[in-house]
VOLUMNU-441015 format. One record per residue: x negated, y, z of N, C-alpha, C, CB in turn. Coordinates in steps of 0.02 Angstrom, whole numbers, padded with zeros to 5 digits, always signed. Each point is the difference from the previous one (the first is absolute). Glycine has a CB too. Layout:
<recs>
XYZXYZXYZXYZ/...
</recs>
This chain:
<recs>
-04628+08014+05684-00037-00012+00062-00058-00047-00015+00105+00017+00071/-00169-00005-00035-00055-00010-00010-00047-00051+00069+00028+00124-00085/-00004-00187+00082-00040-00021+00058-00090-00030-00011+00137-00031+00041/-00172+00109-00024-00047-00013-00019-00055-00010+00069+00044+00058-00121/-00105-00091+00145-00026-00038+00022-00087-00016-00025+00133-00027+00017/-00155+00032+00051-00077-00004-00008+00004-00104-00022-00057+00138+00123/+00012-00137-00164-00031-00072-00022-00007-00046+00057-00066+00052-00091/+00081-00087+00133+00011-00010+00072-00058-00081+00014+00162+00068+00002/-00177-00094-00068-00055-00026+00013-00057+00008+00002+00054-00034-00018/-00067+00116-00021-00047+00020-00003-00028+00042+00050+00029-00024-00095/+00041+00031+00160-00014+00049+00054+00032+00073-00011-00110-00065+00019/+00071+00109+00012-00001+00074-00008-00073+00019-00026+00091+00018+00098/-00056+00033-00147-00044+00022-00039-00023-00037-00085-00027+00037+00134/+00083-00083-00141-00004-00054-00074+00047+00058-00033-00004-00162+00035/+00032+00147-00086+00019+00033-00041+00083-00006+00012-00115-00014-00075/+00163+00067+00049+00064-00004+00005+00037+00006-00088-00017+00058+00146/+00065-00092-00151+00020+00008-00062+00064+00010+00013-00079-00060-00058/+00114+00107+00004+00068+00038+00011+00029-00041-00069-00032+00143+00067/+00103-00166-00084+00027-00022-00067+00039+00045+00002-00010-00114-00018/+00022+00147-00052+00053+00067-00020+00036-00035-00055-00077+00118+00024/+00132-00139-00008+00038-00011-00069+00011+00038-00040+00040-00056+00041/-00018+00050-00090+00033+00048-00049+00068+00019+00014-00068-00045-00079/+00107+00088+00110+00063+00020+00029+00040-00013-00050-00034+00083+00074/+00106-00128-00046+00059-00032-00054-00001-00055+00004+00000+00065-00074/+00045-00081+00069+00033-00101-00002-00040-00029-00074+00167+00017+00055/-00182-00090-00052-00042-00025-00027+00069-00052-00021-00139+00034+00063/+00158-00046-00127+00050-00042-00009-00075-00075-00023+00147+00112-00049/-00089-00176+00063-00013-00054+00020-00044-00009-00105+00127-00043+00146/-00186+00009-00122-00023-00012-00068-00049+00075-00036+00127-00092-00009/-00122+00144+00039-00040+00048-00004-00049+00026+00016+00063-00003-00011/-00103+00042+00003-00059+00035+00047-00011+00014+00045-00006+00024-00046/-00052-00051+00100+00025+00046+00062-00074+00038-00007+00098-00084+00097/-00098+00160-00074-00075+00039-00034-00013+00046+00079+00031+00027-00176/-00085-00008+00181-00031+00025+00042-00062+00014+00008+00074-00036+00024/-00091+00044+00041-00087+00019-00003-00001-00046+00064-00036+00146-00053/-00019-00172+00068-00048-00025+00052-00043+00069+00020-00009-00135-00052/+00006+00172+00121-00054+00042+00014-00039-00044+00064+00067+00124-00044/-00127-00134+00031-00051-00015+00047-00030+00065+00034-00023-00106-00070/+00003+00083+00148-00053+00073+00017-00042-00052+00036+00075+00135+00023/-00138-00115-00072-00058-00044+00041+00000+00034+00106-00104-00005-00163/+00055-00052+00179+00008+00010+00074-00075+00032+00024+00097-00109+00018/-00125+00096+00031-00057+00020+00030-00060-00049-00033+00070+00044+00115/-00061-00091-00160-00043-00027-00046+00024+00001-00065-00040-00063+00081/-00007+00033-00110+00022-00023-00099-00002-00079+00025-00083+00105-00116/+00148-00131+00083+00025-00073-00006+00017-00005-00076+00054-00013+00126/-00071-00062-00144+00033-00021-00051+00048-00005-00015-00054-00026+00005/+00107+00031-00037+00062+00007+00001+00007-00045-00056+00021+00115+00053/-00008-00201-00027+00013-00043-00046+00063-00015-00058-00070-00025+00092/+00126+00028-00027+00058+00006-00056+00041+00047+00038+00003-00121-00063/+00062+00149+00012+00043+00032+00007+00058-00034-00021-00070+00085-00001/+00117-00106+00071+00056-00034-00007+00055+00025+00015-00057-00072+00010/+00096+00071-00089+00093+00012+00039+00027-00073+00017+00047+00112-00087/+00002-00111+00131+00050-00058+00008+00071+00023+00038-00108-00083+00008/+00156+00066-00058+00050+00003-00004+00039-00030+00050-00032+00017-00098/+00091+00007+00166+00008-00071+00045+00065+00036+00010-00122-00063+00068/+00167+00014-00049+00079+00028+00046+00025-00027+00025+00028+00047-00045/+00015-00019+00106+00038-00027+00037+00038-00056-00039+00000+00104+00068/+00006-00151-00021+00018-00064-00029+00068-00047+00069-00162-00002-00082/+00194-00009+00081+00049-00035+00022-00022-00087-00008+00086+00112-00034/-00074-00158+00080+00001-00067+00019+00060-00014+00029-00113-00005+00012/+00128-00035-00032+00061-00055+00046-00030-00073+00004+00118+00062-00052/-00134-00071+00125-00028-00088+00003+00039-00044+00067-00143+00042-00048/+00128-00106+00070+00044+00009+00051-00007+00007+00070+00038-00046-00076/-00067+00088+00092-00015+00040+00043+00042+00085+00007-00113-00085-00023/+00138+00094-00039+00034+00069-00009-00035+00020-00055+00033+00034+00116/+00000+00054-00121-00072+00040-00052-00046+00041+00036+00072+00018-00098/-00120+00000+00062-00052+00028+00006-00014+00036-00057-00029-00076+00073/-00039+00141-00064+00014+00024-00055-00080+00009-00001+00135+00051-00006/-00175-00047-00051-00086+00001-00016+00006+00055-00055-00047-00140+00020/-00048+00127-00019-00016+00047-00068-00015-00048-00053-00053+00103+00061/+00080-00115-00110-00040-00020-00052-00011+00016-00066+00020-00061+00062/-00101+00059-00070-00029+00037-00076+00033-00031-00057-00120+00021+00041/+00121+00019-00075+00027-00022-00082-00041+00027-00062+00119+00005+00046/-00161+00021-00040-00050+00031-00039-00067+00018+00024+00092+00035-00044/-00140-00056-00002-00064+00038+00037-00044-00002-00063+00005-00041+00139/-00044+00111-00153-00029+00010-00058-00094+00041+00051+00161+00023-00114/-00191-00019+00067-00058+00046+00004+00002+00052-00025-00053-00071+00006/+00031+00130+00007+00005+00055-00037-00042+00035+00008+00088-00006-00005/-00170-00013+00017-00057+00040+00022-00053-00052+00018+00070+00102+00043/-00127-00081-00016-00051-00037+00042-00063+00014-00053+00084-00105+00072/-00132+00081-00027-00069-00011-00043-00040+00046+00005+00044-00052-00073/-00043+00109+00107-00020+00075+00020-00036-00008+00067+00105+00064-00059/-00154+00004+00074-00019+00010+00057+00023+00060+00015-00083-00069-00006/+00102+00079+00068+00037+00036+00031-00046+00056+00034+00086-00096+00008/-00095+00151-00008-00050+00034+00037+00017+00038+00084-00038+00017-00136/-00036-00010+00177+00059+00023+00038+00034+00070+00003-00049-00081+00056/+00100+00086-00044+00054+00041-00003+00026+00024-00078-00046+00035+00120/+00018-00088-00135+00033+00023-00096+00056+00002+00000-00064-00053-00067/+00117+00080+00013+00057-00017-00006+00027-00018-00054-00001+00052+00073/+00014-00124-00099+00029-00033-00067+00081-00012-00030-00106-00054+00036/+00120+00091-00081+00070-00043-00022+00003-00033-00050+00052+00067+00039/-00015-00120-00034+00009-00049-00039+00074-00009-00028-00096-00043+00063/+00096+00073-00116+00054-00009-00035+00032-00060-00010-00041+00080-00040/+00125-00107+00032+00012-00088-00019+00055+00026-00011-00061-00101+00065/+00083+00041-00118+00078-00027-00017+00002-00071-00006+00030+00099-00063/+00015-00129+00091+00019-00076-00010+00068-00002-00008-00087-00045+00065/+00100-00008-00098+00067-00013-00022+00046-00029+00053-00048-00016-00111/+00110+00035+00154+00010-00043+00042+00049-00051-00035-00027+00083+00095/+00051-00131-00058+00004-00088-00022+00089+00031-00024-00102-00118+00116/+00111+00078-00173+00092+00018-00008+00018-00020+00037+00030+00000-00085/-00031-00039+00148+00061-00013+00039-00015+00025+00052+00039-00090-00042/-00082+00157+00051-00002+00066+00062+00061-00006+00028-00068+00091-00055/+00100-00074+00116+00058+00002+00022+00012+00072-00023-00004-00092+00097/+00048+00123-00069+00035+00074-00013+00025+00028+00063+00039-00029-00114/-00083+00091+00109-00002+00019+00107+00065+00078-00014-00201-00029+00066/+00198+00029-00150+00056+00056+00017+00056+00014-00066-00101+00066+00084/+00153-00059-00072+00052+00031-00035-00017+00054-00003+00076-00057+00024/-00053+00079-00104-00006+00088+00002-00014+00035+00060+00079+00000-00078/-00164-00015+00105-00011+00056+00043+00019-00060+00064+00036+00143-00078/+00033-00156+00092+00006-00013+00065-00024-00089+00009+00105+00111+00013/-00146-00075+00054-00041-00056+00018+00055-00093+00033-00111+00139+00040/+00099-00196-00053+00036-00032+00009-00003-00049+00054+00010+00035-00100/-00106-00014+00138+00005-00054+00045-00052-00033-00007+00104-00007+00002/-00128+00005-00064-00054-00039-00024-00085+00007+00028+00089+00009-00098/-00119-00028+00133-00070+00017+00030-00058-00022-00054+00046-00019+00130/-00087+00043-00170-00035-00018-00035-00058+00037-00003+00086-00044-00043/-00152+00034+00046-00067+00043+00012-00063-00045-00039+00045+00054+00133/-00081+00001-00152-00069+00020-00014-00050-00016+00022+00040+00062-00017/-00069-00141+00031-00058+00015+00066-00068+00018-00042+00050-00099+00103/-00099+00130-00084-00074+00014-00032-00042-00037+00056+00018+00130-00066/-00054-00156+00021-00033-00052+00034-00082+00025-00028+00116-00112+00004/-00161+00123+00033-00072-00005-00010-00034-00048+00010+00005+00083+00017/-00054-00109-00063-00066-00037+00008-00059+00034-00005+00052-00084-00039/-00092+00079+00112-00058+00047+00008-00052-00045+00038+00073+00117+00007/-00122-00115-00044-00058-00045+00006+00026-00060+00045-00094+00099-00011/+00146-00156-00014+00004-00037+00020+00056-00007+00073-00114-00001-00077/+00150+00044+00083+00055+00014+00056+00062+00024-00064-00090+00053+00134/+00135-00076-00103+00059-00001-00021+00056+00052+00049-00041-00127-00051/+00089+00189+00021+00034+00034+00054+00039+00033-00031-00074+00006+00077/+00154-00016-00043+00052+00023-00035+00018+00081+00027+00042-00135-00018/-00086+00192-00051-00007+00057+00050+00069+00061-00015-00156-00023+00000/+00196+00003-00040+00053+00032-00024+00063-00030-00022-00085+00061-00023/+00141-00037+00060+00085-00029-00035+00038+00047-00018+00014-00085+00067/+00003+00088-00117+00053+00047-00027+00063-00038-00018-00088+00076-00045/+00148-00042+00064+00056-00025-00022+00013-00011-00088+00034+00057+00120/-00003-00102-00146+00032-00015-00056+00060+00043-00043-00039-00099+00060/+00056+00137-00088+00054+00012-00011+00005-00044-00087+00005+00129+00099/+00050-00162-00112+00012-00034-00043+00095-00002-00027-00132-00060+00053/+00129+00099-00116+00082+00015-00042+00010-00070-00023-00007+00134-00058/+00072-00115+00016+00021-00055+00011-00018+00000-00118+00117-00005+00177/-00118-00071-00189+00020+00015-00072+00034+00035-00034-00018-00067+00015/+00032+00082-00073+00055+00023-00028+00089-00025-00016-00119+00032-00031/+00057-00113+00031+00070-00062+00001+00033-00001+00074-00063-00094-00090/+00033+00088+00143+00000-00005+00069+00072+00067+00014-00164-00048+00022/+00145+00099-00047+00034+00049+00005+00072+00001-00019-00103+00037-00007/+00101-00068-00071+00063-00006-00019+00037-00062+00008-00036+00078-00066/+00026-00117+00108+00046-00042+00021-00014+00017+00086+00003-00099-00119/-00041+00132+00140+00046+00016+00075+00051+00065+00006-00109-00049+00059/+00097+00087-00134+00058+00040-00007+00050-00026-00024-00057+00074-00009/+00057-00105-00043+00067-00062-00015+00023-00011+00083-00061-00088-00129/+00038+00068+00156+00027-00023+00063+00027+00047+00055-00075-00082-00027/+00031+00146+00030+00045+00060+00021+00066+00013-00036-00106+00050+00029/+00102-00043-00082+00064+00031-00042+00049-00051+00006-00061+00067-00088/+00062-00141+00120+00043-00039+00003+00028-00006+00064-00047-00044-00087/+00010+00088+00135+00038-00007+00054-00047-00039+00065+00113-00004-00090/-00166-00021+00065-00050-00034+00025-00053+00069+00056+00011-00109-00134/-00013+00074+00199-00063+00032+00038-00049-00011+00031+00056+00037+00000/-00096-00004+00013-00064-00030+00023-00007-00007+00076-00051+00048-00101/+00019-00103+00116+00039-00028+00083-00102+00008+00025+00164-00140-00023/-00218+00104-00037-00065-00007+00051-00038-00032-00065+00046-00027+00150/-00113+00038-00130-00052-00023-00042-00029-00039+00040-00014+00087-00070/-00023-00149+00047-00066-00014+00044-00039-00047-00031+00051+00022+00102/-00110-00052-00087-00055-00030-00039+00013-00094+00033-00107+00143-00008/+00119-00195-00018-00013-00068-00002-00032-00035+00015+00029+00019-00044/-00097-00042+00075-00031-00049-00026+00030-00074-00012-00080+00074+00048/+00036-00093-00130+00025-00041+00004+00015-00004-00078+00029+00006+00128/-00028-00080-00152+00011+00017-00099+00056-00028-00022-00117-00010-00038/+00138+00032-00013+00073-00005-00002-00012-00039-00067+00064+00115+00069/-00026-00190-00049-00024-00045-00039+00019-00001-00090+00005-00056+00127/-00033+00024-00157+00009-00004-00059-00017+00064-00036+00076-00084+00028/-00103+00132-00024-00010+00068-00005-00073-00014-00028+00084+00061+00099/-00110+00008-00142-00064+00009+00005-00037+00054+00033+00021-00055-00084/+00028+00047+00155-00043+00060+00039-00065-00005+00000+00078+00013+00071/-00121+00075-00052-00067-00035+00011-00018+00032+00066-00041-00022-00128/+00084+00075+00172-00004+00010+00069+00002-00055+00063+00044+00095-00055/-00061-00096+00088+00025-00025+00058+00050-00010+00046-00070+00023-00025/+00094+00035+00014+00075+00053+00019+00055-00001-00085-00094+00118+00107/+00144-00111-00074+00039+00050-00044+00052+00046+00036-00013-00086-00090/+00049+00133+00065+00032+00060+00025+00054-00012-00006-00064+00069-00019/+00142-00053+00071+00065-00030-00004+00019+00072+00009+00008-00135+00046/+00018+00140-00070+00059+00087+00001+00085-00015-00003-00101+00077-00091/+00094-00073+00172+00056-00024+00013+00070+00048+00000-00084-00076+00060/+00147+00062-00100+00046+00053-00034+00060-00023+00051-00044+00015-00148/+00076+00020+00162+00086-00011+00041+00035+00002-00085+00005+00091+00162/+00058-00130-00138+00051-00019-00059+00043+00054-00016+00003-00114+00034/+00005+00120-00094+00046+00059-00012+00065-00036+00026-00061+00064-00110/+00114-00009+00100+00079-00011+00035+00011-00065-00022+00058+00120-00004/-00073-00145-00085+00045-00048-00026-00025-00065+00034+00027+00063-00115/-00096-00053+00140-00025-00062+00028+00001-00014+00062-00056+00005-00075/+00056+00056+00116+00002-00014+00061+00032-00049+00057-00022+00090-00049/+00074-00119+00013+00032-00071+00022-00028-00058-00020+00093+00049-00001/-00153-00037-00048-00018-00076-00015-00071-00018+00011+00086+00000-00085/-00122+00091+00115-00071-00027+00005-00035+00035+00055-00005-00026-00122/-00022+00035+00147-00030+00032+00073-00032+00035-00039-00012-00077+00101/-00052+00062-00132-00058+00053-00038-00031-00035-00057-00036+00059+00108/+00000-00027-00146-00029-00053-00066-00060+00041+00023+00093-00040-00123/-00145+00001+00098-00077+00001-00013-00017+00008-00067-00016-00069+00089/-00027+00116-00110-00018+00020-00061-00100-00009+00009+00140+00099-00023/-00156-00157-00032-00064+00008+00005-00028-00001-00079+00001-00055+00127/-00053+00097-00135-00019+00017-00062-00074-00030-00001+00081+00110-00013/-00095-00162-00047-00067-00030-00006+00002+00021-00070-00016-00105+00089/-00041+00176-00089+00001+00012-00065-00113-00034-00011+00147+00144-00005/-00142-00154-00076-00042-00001-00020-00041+00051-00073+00052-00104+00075/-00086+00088-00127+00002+00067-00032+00036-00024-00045-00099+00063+00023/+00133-00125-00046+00050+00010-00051+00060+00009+00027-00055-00061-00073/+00068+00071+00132+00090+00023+00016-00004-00020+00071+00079-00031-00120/-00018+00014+00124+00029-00027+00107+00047-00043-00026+00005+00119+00103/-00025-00153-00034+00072-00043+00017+00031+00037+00060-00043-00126-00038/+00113+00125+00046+00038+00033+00057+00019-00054+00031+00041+00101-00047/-00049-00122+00125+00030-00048+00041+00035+00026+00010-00055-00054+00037/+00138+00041-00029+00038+00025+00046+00032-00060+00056+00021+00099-00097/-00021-00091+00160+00036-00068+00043+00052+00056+00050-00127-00120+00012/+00167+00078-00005+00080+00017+00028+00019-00041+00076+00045+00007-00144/-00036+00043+00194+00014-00031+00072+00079-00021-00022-00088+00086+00101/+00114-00119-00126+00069-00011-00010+00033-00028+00076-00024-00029-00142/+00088+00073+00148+00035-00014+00057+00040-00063+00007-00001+00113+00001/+00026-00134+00045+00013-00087+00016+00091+00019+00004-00142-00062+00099/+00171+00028-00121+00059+00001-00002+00059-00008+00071-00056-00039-00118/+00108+00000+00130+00038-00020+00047-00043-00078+00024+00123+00075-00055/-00147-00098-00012-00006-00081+00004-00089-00036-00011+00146+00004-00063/-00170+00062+00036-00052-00008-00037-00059+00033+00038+00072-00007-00105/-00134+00014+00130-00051+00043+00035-00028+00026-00085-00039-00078+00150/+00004+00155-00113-00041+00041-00053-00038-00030-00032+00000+00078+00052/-00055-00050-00094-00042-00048-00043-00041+00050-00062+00099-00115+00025/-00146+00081-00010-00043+00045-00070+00011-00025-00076-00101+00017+00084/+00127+00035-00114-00017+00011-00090-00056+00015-00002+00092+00040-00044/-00106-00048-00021-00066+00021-00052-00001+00014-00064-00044-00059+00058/+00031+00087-00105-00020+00003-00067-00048+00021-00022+00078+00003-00007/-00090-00008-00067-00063+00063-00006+00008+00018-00078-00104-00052+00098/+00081+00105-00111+00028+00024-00069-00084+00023-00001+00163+00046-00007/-00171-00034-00075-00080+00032-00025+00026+00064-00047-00084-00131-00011/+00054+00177+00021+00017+00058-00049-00091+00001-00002+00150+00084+00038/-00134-00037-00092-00093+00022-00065+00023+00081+00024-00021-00104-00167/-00062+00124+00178-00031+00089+00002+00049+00049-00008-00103-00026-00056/+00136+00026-00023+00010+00023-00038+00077-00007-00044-00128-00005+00025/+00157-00049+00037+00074-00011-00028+00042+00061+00002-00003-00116+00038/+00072+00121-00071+00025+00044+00001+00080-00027+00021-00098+00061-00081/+00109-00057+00126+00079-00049+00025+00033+00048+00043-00046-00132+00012/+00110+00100-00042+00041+00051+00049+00013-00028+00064+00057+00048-00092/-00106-00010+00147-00025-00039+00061+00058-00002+00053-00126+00037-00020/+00194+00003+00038+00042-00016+00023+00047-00052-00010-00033+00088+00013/+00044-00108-00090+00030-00053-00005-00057-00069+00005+00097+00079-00068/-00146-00077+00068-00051-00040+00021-00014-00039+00029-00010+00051-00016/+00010-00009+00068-00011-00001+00080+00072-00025+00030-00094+00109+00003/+00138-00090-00032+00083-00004+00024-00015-00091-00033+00096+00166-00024/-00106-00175-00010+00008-00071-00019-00052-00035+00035+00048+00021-00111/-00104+00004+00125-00058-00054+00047+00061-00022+00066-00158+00080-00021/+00159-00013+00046+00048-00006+00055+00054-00066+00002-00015+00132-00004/+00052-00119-00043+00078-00048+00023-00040-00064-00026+00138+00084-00027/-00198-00121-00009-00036-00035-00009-00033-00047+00043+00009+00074-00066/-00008-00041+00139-00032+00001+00035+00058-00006+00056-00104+00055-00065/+00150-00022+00078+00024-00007+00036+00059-00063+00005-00052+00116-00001/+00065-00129-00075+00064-00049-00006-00044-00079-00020+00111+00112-00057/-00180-00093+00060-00027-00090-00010-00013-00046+00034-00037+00032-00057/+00072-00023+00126+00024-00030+00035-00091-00018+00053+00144-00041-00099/-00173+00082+00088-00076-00024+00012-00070-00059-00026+00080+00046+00080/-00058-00043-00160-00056-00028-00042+00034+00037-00067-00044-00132+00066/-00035+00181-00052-00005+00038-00054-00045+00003-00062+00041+00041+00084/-00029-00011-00132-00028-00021-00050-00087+00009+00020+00119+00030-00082/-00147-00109+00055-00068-00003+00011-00030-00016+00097+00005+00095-00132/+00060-00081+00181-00012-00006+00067-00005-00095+00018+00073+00141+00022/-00083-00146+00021-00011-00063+00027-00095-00009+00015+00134-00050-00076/-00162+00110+00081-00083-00008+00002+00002+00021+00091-00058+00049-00158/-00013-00062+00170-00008+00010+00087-00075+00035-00016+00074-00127+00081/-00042+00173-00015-00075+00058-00005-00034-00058+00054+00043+00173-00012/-00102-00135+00032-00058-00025+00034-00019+00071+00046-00047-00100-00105/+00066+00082+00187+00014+00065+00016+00078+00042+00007-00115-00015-00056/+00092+00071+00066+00061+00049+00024+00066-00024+00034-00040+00059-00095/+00083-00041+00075+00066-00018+00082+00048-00045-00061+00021+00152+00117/-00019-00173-00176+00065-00025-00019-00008-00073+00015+00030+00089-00091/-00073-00136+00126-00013-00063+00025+00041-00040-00017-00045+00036+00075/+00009-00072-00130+00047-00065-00011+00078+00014-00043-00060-00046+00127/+00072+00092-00151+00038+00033-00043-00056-00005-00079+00075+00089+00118/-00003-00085-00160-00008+00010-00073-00048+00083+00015+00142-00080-00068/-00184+00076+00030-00038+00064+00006-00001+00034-00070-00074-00047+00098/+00039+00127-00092+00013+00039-00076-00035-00047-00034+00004+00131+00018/-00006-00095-00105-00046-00044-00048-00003+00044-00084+00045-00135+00076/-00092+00107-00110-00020+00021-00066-00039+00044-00023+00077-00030-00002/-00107+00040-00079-00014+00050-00017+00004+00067-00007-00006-00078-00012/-00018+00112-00035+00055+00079+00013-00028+00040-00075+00000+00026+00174/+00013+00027-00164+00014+00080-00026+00012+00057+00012+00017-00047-00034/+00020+00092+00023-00005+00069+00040+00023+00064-00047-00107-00051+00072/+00119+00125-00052+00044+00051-00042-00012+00086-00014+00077-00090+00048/-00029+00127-00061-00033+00062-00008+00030+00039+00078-00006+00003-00162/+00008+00055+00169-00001+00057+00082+00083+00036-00035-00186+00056+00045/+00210-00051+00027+00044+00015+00021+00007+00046+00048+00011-00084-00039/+00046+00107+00044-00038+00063+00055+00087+00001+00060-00113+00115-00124/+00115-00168+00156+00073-00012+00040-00027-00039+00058+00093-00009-00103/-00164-00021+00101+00007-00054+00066-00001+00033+00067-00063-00089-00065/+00064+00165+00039-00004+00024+00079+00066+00000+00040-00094+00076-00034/+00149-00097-00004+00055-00032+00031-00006-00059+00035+00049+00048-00078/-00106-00091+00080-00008-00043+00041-00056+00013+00041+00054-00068-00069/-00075+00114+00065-00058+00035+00010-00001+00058+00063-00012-00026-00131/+00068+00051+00153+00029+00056+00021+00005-00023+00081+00067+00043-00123/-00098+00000+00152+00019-00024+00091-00034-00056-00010+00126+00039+00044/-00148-00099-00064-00011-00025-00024-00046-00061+00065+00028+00101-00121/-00072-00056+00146-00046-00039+00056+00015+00022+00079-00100-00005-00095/+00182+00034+00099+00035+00001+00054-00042+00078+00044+00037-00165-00004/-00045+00200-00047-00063+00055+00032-00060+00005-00004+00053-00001+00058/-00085-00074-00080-00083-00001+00001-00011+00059-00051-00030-00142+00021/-00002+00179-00013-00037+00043-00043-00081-00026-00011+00085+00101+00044/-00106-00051-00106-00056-00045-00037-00037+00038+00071+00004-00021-00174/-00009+00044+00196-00076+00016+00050+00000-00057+00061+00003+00151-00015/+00049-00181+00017+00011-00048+00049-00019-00076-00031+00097+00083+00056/-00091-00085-00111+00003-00070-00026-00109+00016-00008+00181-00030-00091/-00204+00084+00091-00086+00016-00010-00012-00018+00079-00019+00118-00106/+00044-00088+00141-00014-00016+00071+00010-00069+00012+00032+00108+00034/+00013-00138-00054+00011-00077+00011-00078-00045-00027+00157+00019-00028/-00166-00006-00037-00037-00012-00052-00079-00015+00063+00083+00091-00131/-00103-00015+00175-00031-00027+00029-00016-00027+00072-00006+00047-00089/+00067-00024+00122-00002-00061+00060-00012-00060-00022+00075+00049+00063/-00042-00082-00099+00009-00075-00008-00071-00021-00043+00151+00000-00003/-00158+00040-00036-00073-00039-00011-00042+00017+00040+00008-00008-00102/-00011+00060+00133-00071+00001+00063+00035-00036+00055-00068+00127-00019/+00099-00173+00039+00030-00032+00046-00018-00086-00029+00101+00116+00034/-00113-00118-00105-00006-00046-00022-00093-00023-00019+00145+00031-00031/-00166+00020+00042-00082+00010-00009-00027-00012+00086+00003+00110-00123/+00032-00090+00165-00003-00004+00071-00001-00101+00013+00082+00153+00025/-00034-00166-00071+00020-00064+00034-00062-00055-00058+00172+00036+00050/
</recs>
């Protein structure tokens, strides 16, 4: 889907520009490729720059409640410097690299919830106008994959995705946001933990995996958050069910200070709590996470999560 739009500072009759991605999920740290098409208008304008910027739904917790915004995470050039004729018609080819810690809008195919878009932005003789949004689609790593299949095959399911703001201390994030993929407990855990949080801060030498644990409150004792964090490299080769089976009881039996935990984000909902933390690494593809993957967004289908994509940002361009 294509929300395309006359240049709106320039009036009627300025020029309209369409963004065509390249069709397929864009894993985190990869290419994203396409064309820019311009159609000159009822004059020739300069056509100073040609801007992508990268933005997504974003989650707040403050104390007031939450709220939810757009915010950019990328913005490159990929054109400008041309005159535009009238009624010419220009494409402009681009690829930019998007940032490794892209969130991930889909499991094998099925979409998870995630809102992420494309804005094209023109500079034309000195007016500025955001004349095109396209939705995001973004896979998941290879590492990403095989430890949320480790986690299917253990019994582990997928409960919700959603975006943070907010930095998760001691880390070398470089988003604004980070992404929580929130799992229900397999059988063996289900008495000791409500849900765990899985967050992946990969960079290009590997990831770190956050994992934090709603641990349940006893006869005597109230609930309480765990934490840990483990680093795997690109290219490891581990046997990821017993792995993952050990992050787990790691996590669940450390009574809530976990290895490397005791840091505080800045932002998002864990307030004043030990928050995630560390460096990282990352692995090879797997082909099982659609066990966590499956039914997965309670029915959302991908044409719904495109439709979402643009209410909320033209609701957010409105405001």
């Amino acid at each position: 889907m294509v929300f395309k739009r006359f240049l709106g500072s320039l009036g009627v009759g300025g020029p309209t520009v369409d963004t065509v991605l390249t069709p397929g999920a864009v894993r985190p740290g990869g290419e994203l490729t396409g064309r820019v098409r311009i159609e000159g208008g009822g004059a020739a304008f300069d056509i100073e720059h040609i801007t992508l910027e990268l933005v997504a739904r974003v989650e707040a917790e403050h104390e007031e409640g939450e709220s939810e915004g757009v915010v950019p995470f990328g913005r490159f050039t990929v054109g400008g410097g041309f005159r535009l004729a009238e009624d010419e018609v220009r494409e402009v080819p681009f690829g930019v690299t998007l940032p490794w810690e892209t969130p991930v809008t889909e499991l094998y195919g099925q979409p998870l919830g995630i809102v992420l878009g494309v804005r094209t932005e023109l500079s034309v003789a000195g007016a500025r106008d955001k004349g095109d949004l396209d939705p995001l689609a973004v896979g998941a790593l290879p590492v990403q994959e095989e430890i949320l299949d480790a986690f299917g095959r253990l019994g582990f399911g997928f409960a919700s995705a959603d975006l943070e703001y907010g930095h998760i201390g001691g880390t070398g994030q470089q988003l604004p946001f980070y992404q929580e993929i929130e799992i229900t407990p397999s059988p063996e855990y289900a008495h000791r933990v409500n849900e765990i949080e899985v967050t992946f801060l990969a960079h290009p030498g590997g990831m770190e995996v956050v994992l934090e644990a709603d641990k349940r409150g006893g006869l005597l004792s109230g609930g309480h958050d765990a934490l840990t964090r483990f680093t795997v490299g690109h290219h490891d080769t581990r046997d990821w069910n017993s792995e993952v089976d050990g992050w787990v009881r790691r996590l669940v039996e450390q009574g809530g200070h976990g290895e490397h935990a005791g840091l505080h984000g800045h932002g998002g909902h864990h307030h004043g709590e030990p928050h995630r933390s560390g460096p990282g690494m990352g692995t090879v593809v797997a082909a099982g996470a659609a066990g966590l993957a499956v039914g997965v967004v309670g029915g959302m289908v991908a044409a719904e999560v495109v439709d979402e994509v643009g209410d909320f940002f033209e609701g957010d361009e409105e405001n």
